[in-house]
LUMTIRO-870418 format. One record per residue: z, x, y of N, C-alpha, C in turn. Coordinates in steps of 0.05 Angstrom, whole numbers, padded with zeros to 5 digits, always signed. Each point is the difference from the previous one (the first is absolute). Layout:
N
ZXYZXYZXY ...
//
This chain:
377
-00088-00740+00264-00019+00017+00015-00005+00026-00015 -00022+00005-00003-00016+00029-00010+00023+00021+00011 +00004+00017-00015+00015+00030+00006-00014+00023+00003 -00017+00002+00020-00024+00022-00003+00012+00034-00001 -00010+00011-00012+00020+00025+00006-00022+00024-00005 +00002+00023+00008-00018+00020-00011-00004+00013-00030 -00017+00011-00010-00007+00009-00028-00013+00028+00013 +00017+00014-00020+00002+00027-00005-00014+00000-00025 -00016+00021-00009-00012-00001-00025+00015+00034-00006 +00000+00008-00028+00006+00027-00007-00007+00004-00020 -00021+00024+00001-00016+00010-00022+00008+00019-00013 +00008-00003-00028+00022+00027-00009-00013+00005-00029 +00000+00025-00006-00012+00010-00030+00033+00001-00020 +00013-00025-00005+00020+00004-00008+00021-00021+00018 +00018-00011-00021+00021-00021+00002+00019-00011-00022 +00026-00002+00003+00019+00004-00016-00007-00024-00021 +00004-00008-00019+00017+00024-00022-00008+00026-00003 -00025+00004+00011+00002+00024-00017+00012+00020+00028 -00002+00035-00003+00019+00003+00004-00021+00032+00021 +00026+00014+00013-00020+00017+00018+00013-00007+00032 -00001+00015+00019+00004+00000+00017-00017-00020+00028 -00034+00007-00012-00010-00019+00013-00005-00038-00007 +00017+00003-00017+00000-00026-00016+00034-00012+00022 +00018+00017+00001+00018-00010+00008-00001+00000+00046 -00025+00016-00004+00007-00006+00033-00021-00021+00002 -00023-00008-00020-00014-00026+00001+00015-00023+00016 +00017+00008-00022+00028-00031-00004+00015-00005+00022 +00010+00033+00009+00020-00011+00017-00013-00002+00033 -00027+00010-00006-00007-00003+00038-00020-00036-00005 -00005-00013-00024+00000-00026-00002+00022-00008+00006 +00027+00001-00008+00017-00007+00002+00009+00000+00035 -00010+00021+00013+00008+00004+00025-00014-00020+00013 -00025-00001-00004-00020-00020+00020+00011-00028+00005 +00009-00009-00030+00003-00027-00009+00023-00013+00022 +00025+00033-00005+00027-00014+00030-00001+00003+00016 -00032+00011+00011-00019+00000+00038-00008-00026-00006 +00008-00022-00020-00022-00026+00011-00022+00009-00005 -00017+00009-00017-00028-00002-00011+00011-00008-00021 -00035-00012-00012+00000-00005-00031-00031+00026-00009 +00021+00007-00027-00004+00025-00003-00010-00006-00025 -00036+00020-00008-00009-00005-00030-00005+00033-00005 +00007-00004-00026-00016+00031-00007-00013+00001-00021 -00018+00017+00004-00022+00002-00018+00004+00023-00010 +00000+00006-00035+00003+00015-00003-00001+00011-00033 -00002+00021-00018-00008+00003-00018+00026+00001-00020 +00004-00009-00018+00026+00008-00022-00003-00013-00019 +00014+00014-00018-00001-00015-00030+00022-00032+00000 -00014-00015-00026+00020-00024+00011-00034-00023-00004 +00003-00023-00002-00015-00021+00012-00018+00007+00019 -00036-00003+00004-00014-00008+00025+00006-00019+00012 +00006-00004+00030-00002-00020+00018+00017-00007+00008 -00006-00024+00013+00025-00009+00024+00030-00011-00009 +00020+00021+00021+00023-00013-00010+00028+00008+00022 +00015-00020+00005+00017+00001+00023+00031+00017-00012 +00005+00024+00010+00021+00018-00004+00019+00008+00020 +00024-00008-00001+00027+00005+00017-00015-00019+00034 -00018-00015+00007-00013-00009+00016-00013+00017+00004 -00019+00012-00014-00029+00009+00013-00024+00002-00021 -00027-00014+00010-00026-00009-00014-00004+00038-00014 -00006-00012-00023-00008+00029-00020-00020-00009-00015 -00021+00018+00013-00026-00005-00028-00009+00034-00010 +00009-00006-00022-00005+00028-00018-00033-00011-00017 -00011+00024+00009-00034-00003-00005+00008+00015-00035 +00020+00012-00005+00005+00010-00036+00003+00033+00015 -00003+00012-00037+00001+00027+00000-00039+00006-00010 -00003+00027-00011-00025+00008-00001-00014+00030+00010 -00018+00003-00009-00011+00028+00020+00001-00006+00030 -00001+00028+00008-00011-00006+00033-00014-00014+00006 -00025-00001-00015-00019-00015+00017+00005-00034-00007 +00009+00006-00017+00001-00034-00006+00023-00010+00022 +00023+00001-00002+00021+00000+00016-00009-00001+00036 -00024+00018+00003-00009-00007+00024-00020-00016+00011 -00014-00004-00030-00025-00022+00005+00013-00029+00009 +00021-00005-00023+00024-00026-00005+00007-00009+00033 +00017+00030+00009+00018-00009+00031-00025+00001+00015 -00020+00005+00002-00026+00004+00020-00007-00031-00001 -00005-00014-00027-00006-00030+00000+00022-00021+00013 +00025+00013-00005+00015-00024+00009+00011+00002+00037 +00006+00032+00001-00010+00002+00034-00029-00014+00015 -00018+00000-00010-00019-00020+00010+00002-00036-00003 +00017+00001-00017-00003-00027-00004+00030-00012+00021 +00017+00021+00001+00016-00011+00020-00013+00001+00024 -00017+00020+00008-00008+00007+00027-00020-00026+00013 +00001-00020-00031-00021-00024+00011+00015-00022+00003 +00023+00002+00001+00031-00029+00003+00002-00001+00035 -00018-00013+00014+00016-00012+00027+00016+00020+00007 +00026-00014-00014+00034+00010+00007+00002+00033+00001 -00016+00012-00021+00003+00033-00002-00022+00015+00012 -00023-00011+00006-00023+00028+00003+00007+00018+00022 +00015-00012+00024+00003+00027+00016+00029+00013+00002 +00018-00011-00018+00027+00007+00002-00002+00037-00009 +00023+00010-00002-00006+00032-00002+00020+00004-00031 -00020+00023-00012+00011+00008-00020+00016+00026+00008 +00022-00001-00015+00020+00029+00000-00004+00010-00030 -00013+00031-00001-00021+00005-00030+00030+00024-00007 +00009+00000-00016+00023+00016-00004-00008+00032-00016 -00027+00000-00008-00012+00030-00006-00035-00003+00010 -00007+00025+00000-00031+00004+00016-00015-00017-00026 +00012+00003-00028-00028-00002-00021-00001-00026-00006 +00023-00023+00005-00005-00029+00008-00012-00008+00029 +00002+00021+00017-00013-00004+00029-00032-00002-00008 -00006+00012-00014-00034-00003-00001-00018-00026-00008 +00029-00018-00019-00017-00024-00008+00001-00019+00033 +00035+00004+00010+00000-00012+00029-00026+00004+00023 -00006+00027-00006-00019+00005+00020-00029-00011-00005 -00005+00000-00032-00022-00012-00003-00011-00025+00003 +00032-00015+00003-00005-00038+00000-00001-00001+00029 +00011+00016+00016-00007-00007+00029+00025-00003+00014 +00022+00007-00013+00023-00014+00010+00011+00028+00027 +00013-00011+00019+00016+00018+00019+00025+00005-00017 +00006+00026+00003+00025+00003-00017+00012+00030+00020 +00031+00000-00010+00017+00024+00006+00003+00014-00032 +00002+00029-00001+00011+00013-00019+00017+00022-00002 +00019-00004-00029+00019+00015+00005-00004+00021-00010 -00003+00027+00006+00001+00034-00010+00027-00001-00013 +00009+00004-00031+00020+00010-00004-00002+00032-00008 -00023+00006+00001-00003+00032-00002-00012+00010-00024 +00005+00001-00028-00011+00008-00017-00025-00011-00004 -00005-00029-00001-00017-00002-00009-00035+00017+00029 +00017+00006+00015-00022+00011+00016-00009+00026-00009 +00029+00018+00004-00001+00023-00014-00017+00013-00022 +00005-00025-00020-00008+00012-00025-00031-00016-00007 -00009-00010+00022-00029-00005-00010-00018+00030+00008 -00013+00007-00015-00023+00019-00002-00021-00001+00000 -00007-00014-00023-00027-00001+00000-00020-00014+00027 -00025+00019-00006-00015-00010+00031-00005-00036+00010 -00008-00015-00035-00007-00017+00012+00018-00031+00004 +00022+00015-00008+00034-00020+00002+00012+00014+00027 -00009+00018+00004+00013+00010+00030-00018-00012+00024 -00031+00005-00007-00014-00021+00024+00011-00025-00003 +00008-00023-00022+00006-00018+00009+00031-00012+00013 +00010+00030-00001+00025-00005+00007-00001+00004+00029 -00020+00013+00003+00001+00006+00037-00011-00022+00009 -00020-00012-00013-00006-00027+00003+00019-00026+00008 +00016-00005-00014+00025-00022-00002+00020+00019+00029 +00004+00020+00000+00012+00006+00020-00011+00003+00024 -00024-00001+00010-00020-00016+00024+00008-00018+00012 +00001-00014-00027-00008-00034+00012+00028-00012+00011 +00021+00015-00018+00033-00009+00004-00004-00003+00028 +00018-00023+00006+00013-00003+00032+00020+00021+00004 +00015+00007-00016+00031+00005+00002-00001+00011-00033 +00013+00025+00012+00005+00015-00034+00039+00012+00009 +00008-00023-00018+00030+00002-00007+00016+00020-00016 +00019+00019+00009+00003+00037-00022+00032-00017-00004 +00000+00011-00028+00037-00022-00014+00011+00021+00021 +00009+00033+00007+00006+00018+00009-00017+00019+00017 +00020+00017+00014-00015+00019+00021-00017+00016-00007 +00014+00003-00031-00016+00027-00024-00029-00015-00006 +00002-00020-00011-00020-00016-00003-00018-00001+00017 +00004-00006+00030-00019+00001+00021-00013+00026+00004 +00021+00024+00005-00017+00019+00005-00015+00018-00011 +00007-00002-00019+00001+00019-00032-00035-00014-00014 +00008-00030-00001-00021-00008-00019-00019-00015+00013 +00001-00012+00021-00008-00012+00017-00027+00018+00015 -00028-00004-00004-00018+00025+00011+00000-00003+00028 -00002+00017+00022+00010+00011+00022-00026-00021+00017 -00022-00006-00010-00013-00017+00018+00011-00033+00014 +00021-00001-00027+00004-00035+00005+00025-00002+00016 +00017+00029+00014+00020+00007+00010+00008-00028+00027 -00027+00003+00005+00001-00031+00026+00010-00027-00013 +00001+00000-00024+00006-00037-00009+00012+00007-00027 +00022+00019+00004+00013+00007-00026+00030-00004+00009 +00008-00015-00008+00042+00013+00005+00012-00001-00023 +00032-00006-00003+00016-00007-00020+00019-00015+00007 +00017-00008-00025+00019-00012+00005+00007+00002-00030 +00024+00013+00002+00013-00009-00033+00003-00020-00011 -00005-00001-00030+00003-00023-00021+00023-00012+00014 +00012-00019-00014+00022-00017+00004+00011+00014-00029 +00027-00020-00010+00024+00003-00026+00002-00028-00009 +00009+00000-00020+00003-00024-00017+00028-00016+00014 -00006-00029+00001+00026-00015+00009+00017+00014-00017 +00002+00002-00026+00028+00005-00016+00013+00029+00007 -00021+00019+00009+00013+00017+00006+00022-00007+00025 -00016-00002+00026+00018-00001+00026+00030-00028-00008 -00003-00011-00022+00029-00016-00006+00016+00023-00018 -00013+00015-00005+00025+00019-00018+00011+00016+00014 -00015+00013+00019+00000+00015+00018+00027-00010+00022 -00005-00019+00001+00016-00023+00020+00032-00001-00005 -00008-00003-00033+00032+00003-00021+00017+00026-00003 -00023+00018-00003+00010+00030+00002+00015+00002+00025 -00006-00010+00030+00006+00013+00011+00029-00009+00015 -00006-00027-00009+00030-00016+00004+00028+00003-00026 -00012+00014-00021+00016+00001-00024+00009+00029-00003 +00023+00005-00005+00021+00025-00001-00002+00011-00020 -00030+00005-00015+00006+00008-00028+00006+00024-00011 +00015+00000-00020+00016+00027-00003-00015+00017-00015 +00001+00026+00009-00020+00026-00016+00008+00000-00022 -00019+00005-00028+00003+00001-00026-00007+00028-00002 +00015+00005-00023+00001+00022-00002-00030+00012-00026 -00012-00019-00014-00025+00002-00005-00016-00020+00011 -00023+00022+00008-00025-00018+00011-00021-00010-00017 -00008-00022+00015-00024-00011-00012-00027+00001+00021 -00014+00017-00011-00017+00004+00007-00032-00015-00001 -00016-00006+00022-00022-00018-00010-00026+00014+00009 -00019-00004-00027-00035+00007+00007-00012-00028-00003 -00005-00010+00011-00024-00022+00006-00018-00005+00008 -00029+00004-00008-00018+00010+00001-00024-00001-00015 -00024+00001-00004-00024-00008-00020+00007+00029-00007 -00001+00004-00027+00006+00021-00019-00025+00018-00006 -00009+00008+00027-00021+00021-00009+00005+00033+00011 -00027+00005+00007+00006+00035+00001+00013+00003+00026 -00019-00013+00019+00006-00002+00034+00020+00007+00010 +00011-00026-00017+00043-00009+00004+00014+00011-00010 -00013+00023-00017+00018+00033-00007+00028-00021-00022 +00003-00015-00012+00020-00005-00022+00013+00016-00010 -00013+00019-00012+00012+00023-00016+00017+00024+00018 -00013+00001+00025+00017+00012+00017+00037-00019+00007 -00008-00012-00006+00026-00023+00008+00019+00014-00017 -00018+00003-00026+00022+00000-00023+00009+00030-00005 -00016+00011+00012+00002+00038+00000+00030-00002+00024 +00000-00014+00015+00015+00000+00024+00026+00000-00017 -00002-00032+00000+00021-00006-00019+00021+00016-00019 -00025+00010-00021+00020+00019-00015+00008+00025+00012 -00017+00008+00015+00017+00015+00016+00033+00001+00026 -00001-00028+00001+00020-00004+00015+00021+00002-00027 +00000-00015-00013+00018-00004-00029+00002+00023-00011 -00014+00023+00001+00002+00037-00007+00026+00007+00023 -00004-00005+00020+00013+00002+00030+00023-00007+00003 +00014-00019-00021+00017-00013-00001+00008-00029+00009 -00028-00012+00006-00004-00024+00017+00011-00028-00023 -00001-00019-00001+00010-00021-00018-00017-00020+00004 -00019-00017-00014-00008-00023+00014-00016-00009-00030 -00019-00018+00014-00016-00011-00022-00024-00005+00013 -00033+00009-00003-00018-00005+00010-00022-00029-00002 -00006-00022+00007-00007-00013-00008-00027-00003+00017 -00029-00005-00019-00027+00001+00003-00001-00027-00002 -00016-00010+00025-00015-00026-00015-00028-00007+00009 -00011+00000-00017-00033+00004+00012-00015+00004-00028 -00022-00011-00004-00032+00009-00025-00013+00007+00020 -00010+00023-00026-00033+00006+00016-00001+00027-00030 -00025+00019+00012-00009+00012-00030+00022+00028+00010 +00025+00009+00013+00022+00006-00005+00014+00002-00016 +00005-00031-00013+00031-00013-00010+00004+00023-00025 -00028+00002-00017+00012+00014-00032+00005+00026+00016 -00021+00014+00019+00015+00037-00001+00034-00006+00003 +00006-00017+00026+00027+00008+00006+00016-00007-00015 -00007-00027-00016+00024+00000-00018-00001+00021-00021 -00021+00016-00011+00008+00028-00010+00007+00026+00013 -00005-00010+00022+00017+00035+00020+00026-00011+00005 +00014-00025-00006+00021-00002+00006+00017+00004-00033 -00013-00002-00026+00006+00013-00015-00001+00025-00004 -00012+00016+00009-00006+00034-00001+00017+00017+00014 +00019-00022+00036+00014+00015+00009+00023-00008-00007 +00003-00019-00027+00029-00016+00000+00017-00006+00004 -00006-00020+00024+00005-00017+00020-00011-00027-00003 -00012-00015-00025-00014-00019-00017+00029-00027+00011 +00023+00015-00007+00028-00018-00002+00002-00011+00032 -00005+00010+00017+00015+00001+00026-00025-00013+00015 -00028-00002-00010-00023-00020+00009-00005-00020-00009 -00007-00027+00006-00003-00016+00001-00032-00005+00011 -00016-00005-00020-00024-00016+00006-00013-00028+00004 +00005-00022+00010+00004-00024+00001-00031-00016+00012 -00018+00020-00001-00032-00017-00002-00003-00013+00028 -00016-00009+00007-00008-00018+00026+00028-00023+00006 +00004+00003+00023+00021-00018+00001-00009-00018+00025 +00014-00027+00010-00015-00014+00013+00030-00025+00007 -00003-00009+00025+00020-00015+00005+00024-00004+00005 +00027-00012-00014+00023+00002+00005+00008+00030-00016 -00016+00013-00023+00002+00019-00019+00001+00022+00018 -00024-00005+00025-00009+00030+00010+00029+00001+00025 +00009-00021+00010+00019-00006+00015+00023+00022-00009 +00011-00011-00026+00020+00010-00006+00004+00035-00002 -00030+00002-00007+00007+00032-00002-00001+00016+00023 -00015-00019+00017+00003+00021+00023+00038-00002+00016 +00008-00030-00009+00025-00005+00006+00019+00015-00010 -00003+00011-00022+00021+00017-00020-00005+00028+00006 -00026+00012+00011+00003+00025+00005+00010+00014+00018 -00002+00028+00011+00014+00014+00006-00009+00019+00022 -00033+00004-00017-00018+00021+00019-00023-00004-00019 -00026+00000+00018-00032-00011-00005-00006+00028-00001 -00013+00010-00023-00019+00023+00005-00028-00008-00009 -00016+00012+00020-00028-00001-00005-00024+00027+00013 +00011+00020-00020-00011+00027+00005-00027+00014-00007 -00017-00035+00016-00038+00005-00013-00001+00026+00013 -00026+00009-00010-00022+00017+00009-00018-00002+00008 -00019-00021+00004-00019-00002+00004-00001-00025+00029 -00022-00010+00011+00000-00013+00024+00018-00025+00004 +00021-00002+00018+00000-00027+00002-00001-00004+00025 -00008-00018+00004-00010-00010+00034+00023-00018+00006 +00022-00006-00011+00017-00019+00013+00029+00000-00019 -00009-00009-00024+00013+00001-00026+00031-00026+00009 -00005-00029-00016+00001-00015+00011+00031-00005-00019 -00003+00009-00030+00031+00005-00012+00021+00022+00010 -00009+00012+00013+00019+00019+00015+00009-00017+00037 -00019-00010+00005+00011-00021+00023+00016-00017-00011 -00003-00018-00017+00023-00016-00005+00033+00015-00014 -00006+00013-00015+00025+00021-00005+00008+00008+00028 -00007+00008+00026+00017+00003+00024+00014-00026+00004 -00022-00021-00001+00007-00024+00009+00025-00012-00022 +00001+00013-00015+00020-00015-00016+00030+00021+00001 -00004+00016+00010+00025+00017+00017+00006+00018-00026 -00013+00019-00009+00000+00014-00029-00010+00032+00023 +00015+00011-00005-00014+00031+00005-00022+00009-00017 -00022+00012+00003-00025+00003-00002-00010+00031+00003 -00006+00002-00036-00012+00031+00005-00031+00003+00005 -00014+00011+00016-00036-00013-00009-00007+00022+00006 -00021+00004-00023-00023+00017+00003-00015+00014+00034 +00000+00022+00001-00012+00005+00036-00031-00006+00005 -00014-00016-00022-00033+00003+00003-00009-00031+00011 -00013-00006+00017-00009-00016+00015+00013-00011+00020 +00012-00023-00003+00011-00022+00028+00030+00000+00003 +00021+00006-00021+00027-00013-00002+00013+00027+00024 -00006+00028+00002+00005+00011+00019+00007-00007+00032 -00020-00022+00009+00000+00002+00020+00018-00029+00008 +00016-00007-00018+00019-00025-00009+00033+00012-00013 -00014+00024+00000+00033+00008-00022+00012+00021+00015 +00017+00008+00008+00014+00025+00014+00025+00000-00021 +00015+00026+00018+00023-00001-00022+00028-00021+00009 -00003-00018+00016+00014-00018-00002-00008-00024-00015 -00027-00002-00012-00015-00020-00006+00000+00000-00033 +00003+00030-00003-00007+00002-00030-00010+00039+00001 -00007+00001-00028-00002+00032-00005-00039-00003-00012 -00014+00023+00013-00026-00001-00003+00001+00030-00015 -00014+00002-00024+00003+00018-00018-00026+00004-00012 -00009+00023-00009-00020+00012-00011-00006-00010-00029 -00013-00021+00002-00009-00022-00032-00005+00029-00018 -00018+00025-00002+00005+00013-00020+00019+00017-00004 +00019+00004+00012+00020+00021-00008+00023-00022-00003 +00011-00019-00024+00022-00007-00002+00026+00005+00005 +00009+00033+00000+00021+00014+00007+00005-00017+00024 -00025+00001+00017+00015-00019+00034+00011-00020-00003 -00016-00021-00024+00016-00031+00008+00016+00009-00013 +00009+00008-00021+00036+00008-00015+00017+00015+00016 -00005+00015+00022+00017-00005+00019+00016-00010+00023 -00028-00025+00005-00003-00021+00013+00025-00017-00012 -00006+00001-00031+00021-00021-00009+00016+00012-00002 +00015+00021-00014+00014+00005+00004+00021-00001+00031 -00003+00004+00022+00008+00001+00028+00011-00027-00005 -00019-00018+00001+00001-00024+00006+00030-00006-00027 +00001+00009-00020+00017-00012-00020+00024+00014+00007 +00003+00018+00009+00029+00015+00009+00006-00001+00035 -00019-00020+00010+00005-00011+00033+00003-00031-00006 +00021-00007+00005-00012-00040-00019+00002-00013+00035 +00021+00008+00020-00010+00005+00029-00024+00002+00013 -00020+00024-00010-00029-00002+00001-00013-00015-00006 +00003-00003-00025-00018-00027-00011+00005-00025+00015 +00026-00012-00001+00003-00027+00023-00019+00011+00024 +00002+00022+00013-00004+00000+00025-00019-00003+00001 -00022+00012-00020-00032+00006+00003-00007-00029-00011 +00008-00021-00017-00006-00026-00007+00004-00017+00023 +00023+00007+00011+00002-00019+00028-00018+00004+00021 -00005+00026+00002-00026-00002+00032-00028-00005-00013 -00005+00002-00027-00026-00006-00012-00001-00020+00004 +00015-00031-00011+00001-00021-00001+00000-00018+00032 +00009+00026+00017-00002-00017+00035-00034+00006+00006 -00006+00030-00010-00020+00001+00005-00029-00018-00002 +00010-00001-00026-00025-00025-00016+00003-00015+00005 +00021-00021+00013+00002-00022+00009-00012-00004+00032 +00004+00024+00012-00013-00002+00025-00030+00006-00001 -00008+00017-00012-00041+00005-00002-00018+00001-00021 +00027-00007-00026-00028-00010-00020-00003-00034+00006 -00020-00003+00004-00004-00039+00003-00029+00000-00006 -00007-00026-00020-00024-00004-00005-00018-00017+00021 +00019-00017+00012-00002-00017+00029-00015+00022+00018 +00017+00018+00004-00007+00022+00024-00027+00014-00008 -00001+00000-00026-00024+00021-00019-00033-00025+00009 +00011-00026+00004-00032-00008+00002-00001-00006+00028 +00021+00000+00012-00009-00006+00033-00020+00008+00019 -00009+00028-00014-00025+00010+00018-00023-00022-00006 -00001+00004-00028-00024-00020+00002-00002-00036+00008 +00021-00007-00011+00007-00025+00021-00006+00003+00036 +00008+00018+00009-00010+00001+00028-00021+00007+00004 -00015+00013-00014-00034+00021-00008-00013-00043-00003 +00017-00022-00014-00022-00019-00015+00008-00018+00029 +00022-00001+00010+00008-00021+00017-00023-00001+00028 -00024-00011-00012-00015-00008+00019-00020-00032-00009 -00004-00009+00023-00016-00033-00012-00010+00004-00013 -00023+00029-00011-00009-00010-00015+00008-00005-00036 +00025+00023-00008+00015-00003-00010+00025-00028-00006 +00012-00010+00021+00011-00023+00003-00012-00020+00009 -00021-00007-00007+00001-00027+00015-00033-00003-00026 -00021+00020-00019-00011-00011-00014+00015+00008-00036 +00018+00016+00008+00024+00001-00026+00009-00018-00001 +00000-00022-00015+00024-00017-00001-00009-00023-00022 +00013-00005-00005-00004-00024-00014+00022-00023-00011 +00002-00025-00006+00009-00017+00000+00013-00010-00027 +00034+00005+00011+00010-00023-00024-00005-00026-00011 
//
């Protein structure tokens, strides 16, 4: 007998391998739909092969890379051509940025979208800002990753059909997290320290490393380890020769898998002392979730997630703060358990990616959504 089930479609400017924040909540709110019992496709732009192809169970058609316009002409043709399949034309798309919402809006499709914040923020120009008020019209439901996100970036007219709900964390975190908290492990007397992170200006790197050697000026002991590319990698690995501290860092490039596992497993304390916006910042959720005390930057979302039982929120340009952040934390090894242990209950109770799409599952849970969504094994 046929297994009819619903289809979710998700329109994303970006999908893993390659790499980015909206590439990884692509993934994991596909990933979320798929264990609601939908069958889940996304459409979406990345380097790699054009066209169709089935990943961890979910339909992936990458239209390529290219200019804007090409990239949107591509997903504009193949949203219409789904929108003419029986099984899909009235199912609902979930558009994960406004500037893939416009090809959604143009093919006709009903869709929800998610505000993660910058990309609203930082559009300017007049006639990318009309179309952005455009795609946010038409949204049913405009989804904020955080509170900051909603109120902050979110424009004050769409206040009626705007909420949030935090990202979710990586399974591997909440199992380490799980280990940490059942395991008696004994304070070392040097720390290992972790930045993980796309290696640009935003994510302040170099402040990590200013921190750093300042804790080790301080008398602190440890070893800092970066893992992350981006057009970062060469300054810091020469500011970490200039404050010489070259010995005691560790640069280890993009890491991915059982690799990224281990380091967050072996460390000690997560710093990530950006400067610039983050609306959620989804490597610093899993570092709670993996029961690691947590220094973060005070600019955008992790504030309203981080207290001082949660972790230490510090001024991304004045380093002196996070070096005393670590420091505390390296001469409290009590603290540190303590603040890893309520992080790791914390994130286990309200980061969920499940919980992160439920609005819109209840926003789609109507006949006309279930019952012309669907299609047949």
């Amino acid at each position: 007998m046929a297994n009819r089930r619903p289809i979710m479609l998700v329109a994303s400017m970006g999908f893993p391998p390659d790499l980015g924040g909206v590439q990884t909540y692509a993934y994991e709110i596909a990933q979320a739909y798929k264990r609601r019992g939908l069958r889940c496709c996304v459409v979406t732009s990345r380097t790699g092969p054009r066209g169709l192809a089935w990943e961890d169970g979910v339909c992936v058609i990458n239209v390529g890379v290219g200019s804007q316009t090409l990239v949107a002409v591509r997903m504009l043709r193949v949203l219409r051509r789904l929108r003419r399949s029986p099984y899909l034309r009235k199912s609902t798309v979930h558009v994960t940025t406004w500037r893939v919402g416009a090809a959604v809006a143009t093919a006709g499709w009903r869709y929800f979208l998610t505000v993660h914040g910058r990309e609203v923020v930082a559009t300017r120009q007049p006639v990318f800002k009309w179309l952005m008020y455009r795609v946010l019209d038409r949204a049913e439901l405009i989804l904020s990753v955080s509170r900051f996100s909603m109120t902050e970036c979110v424009p004050p007219r769409y206040a009626y059909k705007a909420l949030y709900r935090w990202n979710g964390v990586s399974a591997w975190a909440l199992q380490l997290g799980n280990k940490r908290l059942s395991a008696n492990r004994e304070a070392s007397k040097t720390l290992t320290i972790l930045f993980a992170a796309r290696l640009i200006r935003g994510k302040n790197p170099q402040a990590a490393i200013k921190a750093f050697a300042k804790f080790l000026e301080k008398g602190g002991r440890g070893r800092l380890i970066i893992a992350g590319e981006g057009s970062e990698r060469k300054p810091c690995e020469r500011h970490a020769l200039d404050l010489d501290v070259a010995t005691n860092v560790e640069f280890v490039g993009h890491v991915r898998g059982e690799s990224l596992v281990t380091l967050y497993q072996n460390a000690d304390i997560f710093i990530h002392p950006h400067s610039a916006l983050e609306t959620f910042c989804i490597s610093i959720a899993d570092a709670m979730a993996s029961g690691l005390a947590v220094i973060s930057g005070l600019d955008g979302a992790p504030p309203e997630y981080l207290s001082q039982r949660l972790g230490f929120v510090v001024d991304g340009d004045d380093p002196g703060h996070a070096a005393d952040a670590l420091l505390r934390l390296y001469e409290d090894a009590s603290l540190r358990r303590e603040i890893g242990r309520h992080a790791a209950l914390f994130a286990a109770e309200h980061f969920s990616w499940d919980r992160h799409v439920a609005p819109i599952l209840d926003a789609s849970d109507r006949p006309k959504f279930l019952t012309d969504g669907i299609v047949e094994d």
